[in-house]
C-alpha positions in Angstrom: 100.8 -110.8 80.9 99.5 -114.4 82.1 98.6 -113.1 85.4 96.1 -110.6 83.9 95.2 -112.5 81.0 91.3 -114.1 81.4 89.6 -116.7 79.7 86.7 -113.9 77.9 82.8 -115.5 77.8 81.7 -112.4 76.3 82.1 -108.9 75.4 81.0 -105.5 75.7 79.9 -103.7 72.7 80.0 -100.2 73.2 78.4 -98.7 70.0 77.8 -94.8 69.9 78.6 -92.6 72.7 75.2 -90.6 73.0 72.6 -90.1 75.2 69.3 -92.0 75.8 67.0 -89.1 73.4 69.5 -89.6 70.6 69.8 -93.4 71.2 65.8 -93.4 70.6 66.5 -91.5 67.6 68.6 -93.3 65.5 66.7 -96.4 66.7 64.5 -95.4 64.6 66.3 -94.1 62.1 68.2 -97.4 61.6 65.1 -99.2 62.2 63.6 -97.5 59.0 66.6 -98.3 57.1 66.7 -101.8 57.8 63.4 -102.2 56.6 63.9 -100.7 53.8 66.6 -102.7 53.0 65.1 -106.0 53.7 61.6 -104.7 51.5 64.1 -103.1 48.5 66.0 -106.2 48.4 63.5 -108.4 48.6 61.3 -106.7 46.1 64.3 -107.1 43.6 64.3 -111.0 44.0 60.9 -111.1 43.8 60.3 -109.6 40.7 63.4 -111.1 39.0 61.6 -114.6 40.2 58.1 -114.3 39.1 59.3 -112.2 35.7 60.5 -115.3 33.1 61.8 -112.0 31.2 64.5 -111.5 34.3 65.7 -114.9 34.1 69.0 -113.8 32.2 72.9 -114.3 34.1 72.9 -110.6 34.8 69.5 -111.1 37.2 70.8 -114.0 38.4 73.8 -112.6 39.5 71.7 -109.3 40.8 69.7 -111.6 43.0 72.0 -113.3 44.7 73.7 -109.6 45.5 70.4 -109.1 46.8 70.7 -111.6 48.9 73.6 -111.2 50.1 72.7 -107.3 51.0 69.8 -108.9 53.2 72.1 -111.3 55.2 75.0 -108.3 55.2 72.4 -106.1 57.6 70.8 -108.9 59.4 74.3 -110.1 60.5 74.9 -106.7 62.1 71.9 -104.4 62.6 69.3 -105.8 64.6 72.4 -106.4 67.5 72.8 -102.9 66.9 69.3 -101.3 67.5 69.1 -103.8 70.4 72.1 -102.1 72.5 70.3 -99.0 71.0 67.5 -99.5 74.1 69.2 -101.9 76.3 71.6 -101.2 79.3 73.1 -104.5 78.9 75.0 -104.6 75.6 77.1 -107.7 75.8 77.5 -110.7 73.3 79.3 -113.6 74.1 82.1 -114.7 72.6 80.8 -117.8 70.3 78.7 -115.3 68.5 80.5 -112.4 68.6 83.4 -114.4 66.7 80.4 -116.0 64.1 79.5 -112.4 63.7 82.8 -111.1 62.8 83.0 -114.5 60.2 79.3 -114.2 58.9 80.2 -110.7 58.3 83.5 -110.9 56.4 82.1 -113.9 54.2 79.3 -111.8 53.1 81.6 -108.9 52.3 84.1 -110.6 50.7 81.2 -112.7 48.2 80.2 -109.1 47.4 83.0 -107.7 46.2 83.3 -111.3 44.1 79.8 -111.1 42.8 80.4 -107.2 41.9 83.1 -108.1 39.2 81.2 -110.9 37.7 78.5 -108.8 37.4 81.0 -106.5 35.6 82.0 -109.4 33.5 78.9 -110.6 32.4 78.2 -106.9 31.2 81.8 -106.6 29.3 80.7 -110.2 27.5 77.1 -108.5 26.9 78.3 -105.5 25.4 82.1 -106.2 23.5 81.2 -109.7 22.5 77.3 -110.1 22.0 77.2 -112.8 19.4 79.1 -114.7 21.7 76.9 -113.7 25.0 75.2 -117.0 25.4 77.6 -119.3 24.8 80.2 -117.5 27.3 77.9 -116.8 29.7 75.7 -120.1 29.8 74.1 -120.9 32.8 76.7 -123.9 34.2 79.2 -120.7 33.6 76.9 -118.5 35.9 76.0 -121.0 38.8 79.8 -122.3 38.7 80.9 -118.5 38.8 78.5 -117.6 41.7 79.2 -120.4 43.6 83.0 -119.7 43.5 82.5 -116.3 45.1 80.4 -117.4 47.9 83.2 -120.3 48.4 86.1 -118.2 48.5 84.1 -115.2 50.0 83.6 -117.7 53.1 87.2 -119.3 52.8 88.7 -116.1 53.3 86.6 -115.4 55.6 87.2 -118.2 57.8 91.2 -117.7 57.0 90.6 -114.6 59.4 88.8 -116.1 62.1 91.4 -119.1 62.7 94.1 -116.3 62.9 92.1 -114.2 65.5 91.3 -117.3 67.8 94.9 -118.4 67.8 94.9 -115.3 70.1 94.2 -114.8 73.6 92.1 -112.3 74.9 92.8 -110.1 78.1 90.3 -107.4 79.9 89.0 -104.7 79.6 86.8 -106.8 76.9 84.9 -103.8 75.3 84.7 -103.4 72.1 85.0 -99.9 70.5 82.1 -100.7 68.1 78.4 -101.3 67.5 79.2 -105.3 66.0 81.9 -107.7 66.5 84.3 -105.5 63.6 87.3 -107.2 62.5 89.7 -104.8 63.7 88.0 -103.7 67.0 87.9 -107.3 68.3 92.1 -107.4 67.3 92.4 -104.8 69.6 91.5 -107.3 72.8 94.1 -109.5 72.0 97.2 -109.7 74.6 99.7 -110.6 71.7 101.1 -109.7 68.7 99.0 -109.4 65.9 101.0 -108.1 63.4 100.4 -111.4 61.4 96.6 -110.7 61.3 97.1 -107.3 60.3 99.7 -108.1 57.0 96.6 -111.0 56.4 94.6 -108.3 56.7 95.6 -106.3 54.1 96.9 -108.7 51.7 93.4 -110.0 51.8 92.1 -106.5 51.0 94.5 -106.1 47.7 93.5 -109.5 46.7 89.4 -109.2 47.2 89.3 -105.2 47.1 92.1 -104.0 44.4 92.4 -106.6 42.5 88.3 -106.7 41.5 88.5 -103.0 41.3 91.0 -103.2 38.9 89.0 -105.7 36.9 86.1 -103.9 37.1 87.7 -100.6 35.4 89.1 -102.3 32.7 86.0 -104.3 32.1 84.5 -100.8 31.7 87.1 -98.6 30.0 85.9 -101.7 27.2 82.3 -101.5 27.8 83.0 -97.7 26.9 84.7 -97.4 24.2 81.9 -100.6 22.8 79.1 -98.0 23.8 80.7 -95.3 21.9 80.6 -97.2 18.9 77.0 -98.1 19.1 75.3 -96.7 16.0 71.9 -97.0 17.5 70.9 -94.2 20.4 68.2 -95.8 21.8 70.7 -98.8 22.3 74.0 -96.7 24.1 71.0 -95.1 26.0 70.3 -98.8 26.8 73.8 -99.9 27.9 74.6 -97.0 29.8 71.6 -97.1 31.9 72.6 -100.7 33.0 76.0 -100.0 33.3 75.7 -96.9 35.0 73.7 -98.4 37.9 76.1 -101.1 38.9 79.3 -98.8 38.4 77.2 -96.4 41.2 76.9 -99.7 43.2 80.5 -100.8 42.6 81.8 -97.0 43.6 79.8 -97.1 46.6 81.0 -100.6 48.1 85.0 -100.9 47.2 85.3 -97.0 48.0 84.0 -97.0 51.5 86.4 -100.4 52.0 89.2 -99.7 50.5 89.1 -96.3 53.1 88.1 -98.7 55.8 90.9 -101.4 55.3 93.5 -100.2 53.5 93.9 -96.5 54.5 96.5 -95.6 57.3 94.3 -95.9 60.6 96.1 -92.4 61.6 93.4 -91.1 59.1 90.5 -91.7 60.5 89.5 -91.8 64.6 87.2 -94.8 65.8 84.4 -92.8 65.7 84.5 -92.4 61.8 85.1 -96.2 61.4 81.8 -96.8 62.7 80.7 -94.2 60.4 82.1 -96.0 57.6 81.3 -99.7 58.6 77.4 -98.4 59.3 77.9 -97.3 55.8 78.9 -100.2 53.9 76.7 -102.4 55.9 73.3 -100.7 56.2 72.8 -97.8 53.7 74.6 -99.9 50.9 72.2 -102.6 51.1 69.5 -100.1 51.5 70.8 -98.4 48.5 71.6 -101.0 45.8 68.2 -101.9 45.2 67.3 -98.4 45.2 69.8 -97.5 42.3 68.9 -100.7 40.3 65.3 -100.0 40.4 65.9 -96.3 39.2 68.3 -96.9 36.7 67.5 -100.4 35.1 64.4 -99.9 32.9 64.0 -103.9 32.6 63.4 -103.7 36.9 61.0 -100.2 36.3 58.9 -102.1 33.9 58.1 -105.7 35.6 57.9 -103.5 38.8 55.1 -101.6 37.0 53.6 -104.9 35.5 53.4 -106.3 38.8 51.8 -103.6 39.8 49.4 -103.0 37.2 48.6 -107.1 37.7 47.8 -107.0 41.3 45.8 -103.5 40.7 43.7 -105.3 38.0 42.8 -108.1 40.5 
């Protein structure tokens, strides 16, 4: 093994197996999607910045998801529809390794933010008269800030593991972006460590927030169902209901990705997956909030109505 093993400089990425017309294709495909999600997403923090009637913890907490959905695609796509067009579709190793961290940090601050969104909705709901004193804002920034710190400690927990490792050829990478997983597959060594690390990382960031998040909302249910008003429940459910769709749609897709026997799904389908969770959910979220959340609907049509005026 020390004869063939080689100090790597960079890597191959090998993305999707198709020719040059279908190549051109989902280039722009991917290329619409991207800018979709960087215009959705950045329409959501826009509004929730010039509205003073957004300025609650919920759309505080809803814009920094939306920034976090921005930096989740530009971390991986645009790399993505380069190789798209280009023969050459290397990355060296320095990045390729602050790829794989950039992108676990803003996956794992996701999944935090996702359950203190669905906290903040539990203490809105079950204990109103209490709402601002629980959620106060030095609760919200301290709260937010926690998740991108551990979201980026864990993170980085990951990446010291992988470069304890050495690398041997072939280098290429079985994916469109610097994955996790695909880049443990170069390594010359055991990596059984990274792998348990792996997935006690994904019951404590994945399971452990799912499970939160359902029992925040088996409350916020039975709290609806006792509403009296039904222009109120109509109210709650119409918030709640968005970010459950946005919840279902992130931890299901990972929790398949990370935590489900790779026998189950080929390479091929992993790419599938991980272009799911880091390009249409982003594109998505602000899509679903925008349809769903009457509060976004209304300054959206204010805005509009302003700047149609002028």
């Amino acid at each position: 093994m020390t004869e063939n093993q080689t100090s790597i400089t960079e890597f191959i990425l090998l993305g999707f197996p198709v020719g040059l017309r279908v190549r051109v294709l989902l280039f722009g495909l991917f290329s619409l999607f991207y800018a979709l999600t960087l215009l959705g997403n950045g329409a959501i923090l826009g509004l929730i910045c010039l509205d003073p009637r957004l300025h609650t913890p919920m759309y505080f907490f809803l814009s920094h998801l939306a920034i976090v959905d921005m930096s989740y695609a530009s971390n991986n796509v645009p790399k993505m529809l380069a190789n798209l067009l280009s023969k050459k579709r290397t990355i060296f190793f320095a990045p390729c390794i602050l790829q794989t961290f950039l992108y676990m940090a803003f996956a794992h601050t996701e999944c935090l933010i996702l359950v203190v969104m669905s906290y903040d909705r539990y203490v809105a709901i079950c204990h109103p008269l209490h709402y601002t004193v629980i959620m106060s804002w030095t609760v919200c920034t301290v709260q937010v800030i926690a998740s991108w710190a551990c979201g980026s400690l864990l993170a980085l927990v990951h990446v010291v593991l992988l470069l304890r490792l050495p690398f041997c050829g072939p280098h290429e990478i079985n994916h469109f972006f610097c994955e996790l997983l695909s880049v443990l597959k170069l390594a010359c060594e055991d990596t059984r460590l990274n792998h348990v690390v792996i997935f006690a990382a994904s019951v404590f960031i994945l399971v452990g927030p799912l499970c939160l998040v359902l029992v925040s909302y088996t409350c916020i249910l039975f709290a609806i169902l006792r509403i009296q008003s039904g222009e109120g429940r109509r109210k709650a459910f119409s918030t709640c209901s968005s970010h459950l769709c946005v919840v279902g749609l992130f931890f299901g897709s990972a929790i398949v990705m990370y935590m489900a026997p790779k026998s189950s799904h080929p390479e091929e389908q992993q790419k599938v997956l991980s272009l799911f969770y880091s390009l249409f959910n982003p594109m998505l979220n602000p899509l679903i909030y925008s349809l769903r959340n009457t509060e976004v609907k209304g300054t959206l049509w204010r805005v509009l109505w302003k700047q149609g005026s002028v």
